[in-house]
C-alpha positions in Angstrom: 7.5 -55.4 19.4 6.1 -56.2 16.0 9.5 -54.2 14.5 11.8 -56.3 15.5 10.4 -59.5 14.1 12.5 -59.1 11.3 15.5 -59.5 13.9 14.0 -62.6 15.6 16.7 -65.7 15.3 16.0 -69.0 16.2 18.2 -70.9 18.7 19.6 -74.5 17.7 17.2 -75.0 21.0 13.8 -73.9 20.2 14.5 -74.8 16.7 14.8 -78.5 18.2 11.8 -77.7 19.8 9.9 -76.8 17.0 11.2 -79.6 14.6 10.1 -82.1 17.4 6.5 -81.2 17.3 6.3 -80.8 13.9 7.6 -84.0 13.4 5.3 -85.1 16.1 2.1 -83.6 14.8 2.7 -83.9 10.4 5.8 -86.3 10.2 7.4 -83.6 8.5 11.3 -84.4 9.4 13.5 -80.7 9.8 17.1 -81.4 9.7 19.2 -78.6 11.4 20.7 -77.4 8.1 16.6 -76.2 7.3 17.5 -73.4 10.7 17.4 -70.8 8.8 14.7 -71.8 6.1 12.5 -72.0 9.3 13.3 -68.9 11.0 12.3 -67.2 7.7 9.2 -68.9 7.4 8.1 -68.4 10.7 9.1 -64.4 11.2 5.7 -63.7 9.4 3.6 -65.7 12.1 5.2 -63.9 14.2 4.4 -60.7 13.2 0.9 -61.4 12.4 0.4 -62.8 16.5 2.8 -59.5 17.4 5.9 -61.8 19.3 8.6 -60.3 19.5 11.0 -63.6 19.6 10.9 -67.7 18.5 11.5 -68.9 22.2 7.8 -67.4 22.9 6.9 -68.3 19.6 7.6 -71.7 20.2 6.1 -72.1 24.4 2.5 -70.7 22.0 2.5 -73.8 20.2 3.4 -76.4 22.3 0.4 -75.3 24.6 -2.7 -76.0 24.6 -4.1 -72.7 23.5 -2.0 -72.6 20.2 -3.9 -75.2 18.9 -4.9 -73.4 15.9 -1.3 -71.8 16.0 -0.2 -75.3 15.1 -1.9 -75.5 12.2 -0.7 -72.2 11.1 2.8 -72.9 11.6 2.6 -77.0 9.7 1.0 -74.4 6.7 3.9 -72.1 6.7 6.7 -74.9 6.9 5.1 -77.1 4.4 6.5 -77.1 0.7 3.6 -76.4 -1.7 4.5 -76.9 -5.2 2.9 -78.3 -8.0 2.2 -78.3 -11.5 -0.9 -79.7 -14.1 -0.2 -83.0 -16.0 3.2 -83.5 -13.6 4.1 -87.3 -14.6 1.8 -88.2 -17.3 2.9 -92.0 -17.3 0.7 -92.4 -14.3 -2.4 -90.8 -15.6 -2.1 -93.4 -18.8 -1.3 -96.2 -16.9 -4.8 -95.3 -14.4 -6.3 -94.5 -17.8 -5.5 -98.2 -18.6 -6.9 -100.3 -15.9 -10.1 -97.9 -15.5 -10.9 -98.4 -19.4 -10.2 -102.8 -18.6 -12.5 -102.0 -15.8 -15.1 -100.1 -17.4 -14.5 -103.4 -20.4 -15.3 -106.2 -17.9 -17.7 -104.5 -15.9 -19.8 -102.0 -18.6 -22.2 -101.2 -15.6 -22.8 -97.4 -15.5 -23.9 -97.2 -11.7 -20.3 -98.4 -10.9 -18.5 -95.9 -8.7 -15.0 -94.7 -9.4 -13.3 -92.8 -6.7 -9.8 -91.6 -6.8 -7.9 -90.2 -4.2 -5.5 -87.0 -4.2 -3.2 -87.3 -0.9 -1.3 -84.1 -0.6 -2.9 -82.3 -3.6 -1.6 -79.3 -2.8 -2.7 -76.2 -5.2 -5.3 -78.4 -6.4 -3.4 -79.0 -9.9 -3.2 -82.8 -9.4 -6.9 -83.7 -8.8 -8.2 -81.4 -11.9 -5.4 -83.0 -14.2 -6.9 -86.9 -13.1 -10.1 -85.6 -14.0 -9.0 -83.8 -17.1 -7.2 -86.5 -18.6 -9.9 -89.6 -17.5 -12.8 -87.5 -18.7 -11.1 -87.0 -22.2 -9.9 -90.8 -22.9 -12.8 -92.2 -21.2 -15.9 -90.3 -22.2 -18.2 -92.6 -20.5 -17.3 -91.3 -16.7 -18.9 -87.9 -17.9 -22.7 -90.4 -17.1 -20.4 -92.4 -14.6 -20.6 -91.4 -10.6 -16.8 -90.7 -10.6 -15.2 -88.7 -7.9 -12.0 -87.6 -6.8 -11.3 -86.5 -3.1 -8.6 -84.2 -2.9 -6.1 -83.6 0.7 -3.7 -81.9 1.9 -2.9 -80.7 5.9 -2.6 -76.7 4.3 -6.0 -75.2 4.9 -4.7 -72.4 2.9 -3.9 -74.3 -0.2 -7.4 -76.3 0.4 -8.9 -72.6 0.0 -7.0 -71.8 -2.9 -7.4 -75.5 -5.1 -11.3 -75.0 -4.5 -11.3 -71.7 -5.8 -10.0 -73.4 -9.5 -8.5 -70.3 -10.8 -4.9 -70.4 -12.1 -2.1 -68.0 -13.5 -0.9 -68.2 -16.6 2.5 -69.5 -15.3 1.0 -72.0 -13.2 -0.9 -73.5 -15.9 1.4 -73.1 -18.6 1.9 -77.2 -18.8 -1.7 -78.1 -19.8 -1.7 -80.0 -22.8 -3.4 -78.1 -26.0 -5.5 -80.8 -26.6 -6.8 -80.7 -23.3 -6.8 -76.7 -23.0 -9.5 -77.0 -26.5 -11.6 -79.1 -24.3 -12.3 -77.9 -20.6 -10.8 -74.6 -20.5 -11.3 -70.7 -21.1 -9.6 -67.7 -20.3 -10.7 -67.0 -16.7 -11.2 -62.9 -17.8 -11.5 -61.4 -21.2 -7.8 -60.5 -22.0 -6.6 -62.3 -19.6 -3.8 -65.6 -20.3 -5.1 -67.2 -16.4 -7.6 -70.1 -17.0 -10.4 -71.3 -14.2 -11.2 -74.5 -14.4 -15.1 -75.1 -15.3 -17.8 -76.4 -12.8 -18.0 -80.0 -15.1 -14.3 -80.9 -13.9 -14.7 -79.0 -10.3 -17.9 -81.1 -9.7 -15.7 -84.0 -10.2 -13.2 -83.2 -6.9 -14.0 -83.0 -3.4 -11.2 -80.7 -1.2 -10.8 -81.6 2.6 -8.1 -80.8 5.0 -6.5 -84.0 6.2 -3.5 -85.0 7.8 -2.1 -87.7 6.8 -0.9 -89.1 10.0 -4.5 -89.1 11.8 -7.3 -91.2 11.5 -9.1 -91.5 8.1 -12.7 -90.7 7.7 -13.0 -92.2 4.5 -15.2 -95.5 4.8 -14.7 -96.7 0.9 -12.0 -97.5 -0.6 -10.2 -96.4 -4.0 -9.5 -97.3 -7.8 -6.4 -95.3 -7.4 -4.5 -93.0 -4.9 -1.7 -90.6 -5.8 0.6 -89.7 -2.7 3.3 -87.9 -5.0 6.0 -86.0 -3.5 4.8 -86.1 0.2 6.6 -89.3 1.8 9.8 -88.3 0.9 9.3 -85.1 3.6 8.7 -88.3 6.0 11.4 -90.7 7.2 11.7 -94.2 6.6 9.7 -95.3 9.7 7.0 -92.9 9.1 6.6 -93.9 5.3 6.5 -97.9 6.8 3.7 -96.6 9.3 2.0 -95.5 5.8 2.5 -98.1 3.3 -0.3 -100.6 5.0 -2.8 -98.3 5.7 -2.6 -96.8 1.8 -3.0 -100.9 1.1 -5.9 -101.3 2.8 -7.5 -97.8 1.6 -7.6 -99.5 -2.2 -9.8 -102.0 -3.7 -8.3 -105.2 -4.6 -7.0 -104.3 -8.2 -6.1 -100.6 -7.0 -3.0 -98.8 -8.2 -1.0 -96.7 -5.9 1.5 -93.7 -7.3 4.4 -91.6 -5.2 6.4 -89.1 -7.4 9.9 -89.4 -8.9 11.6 -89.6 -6.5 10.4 -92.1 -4.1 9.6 -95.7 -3.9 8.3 -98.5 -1.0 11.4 -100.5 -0.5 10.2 -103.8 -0.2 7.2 -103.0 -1.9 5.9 -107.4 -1.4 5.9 -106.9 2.5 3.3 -104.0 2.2 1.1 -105.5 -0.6 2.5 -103.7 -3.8 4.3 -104.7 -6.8 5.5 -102.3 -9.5 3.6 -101.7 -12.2 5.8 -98.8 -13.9 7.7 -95.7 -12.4 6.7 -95.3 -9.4 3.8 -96.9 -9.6 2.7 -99.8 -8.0 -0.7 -102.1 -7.8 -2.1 -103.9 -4.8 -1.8 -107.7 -4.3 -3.7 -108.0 -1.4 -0.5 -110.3 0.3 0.5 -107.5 2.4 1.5 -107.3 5.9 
């Protein structure tokens, strides 16, 4: 059966089938003209559960007993890239309000916690920490934290890890490079990101359309290049509870590409490119 997984195509049906509970269980939207980007995707689940074709494929997850399958297949449909120091403007402009912060309020038990929604490869979360450790020294003594997220369990394993091609960090500033990092092996061009920073960011699987665990809220949250996978009225569903997940002077960034429309109703106001700080007059 396993050989002719490579054969396996996915009917307009079953493919309706499986955008629906996707869409149901990560708000991920798949428009028919991602058929075939899904049936590629998916061929190697298949193989690895030895199914021989998408329709049984698909009856797997929609039951109860592919549970876990579920999980497996929101991994294998999700797009995972990233990059280190992606959008700088939005590290200076955090870099900004936590130094007036740390000004007005000079009290070193303070807590600063930041939150990476959708970190993916981990790159996002160690370039916060990078960046605010350099310009602002003092967080070093500071209890300063930063919880990282994604729904990919895999990419959750891979971010804790903190080890990273040459390629993949090829856009760390020098200045930054001379501070935290060193080759990860003698020879070798692929960096690994040391305990001081790693210390500094927590990894957790979460999707972002269930509950919440977290019981404080943030300085800052970065959501960058995840809502615009969602449509409109599952980015709406989103905008209050990211509100209400930030202190009263929080900041709130999404990535080039996408913006709150009617950023007033949810309790925004832009601040910069896409970036945006809470008023606290939200719905």
């Amino acid at each position: 059966m396993t050989s002719e997984v490579g054969y396996a195509r996915l009917s307009e049906a079953t493919f309706d089938a499986i955008a629906a509970l996707t869409y149901r269980e990560s708000g991920l939207k798949l428009v028919p003209e991602k058929i075939l980007m899904v049936q590629s995707r998916l061929r190697h689940r298949l193989r690895a559960l030895n199914i021989g074709d998408f329709d049984h494929y698909c009856d797997l997850v929609k039951s109860r007993r592919g549970a876990d399958e579920r999980r497996f297949m929101i991994s294998a449909l999700t797009t995972n890239v990233s990059h280190f120091f992606r959008e700088p403007h939005h590290f200076d402009l955090l870099a900004k309000q936590l130094a007036s912060k740390l000004r007005n309020s000079p009290d070193s038990d303070q807590r600063i916690r930041i939150w990476s929604a959708g970190c993916s490869n981990g790159q996002e979360p160690y370039s916060i920490a990078m960046h605010l450790l350099c310009v602002e020294p003092r967080l070093a003594d500071m209890d300063f934290k930063i919880l990282a997220t994604d729904i990919d369990p895999n990419v959750i394993g891979f971010a804790r890890r903190g080890q990273y091609s040459a390629r993949q960090s090829a856009e760390i500033p020098d200045e930054v490079r001379g501070r935290f990092l060193a080759p990860h092996k003698k020879g070798s061009a692929a960096i690994h990101i040391p305990d001081e920073v790693k210390a500094r960011v927590v990894f957790h699987e979460l999707n972002l359309l269930t509950q919440w665990p977290m019981k404080h809220a943030f300085d800052a949250i970065f959501c960058r290049n995840v809502v615009i996978y969602f449509d409109i009225e599952t980015q709406c569903r989103l905008w209050p509870r990211f509100e209400r997940a930030l202190k009263p002077d929080g900041q709130f960034f999404l990535g080039h590409s996408e913006r709150i429309t009617d950023a007033a109703t949810y309790g925004f106001k832009s601040i910069g490119p896409t970036a945006y700080a809470k008023t606290g007059t939200g719905i």
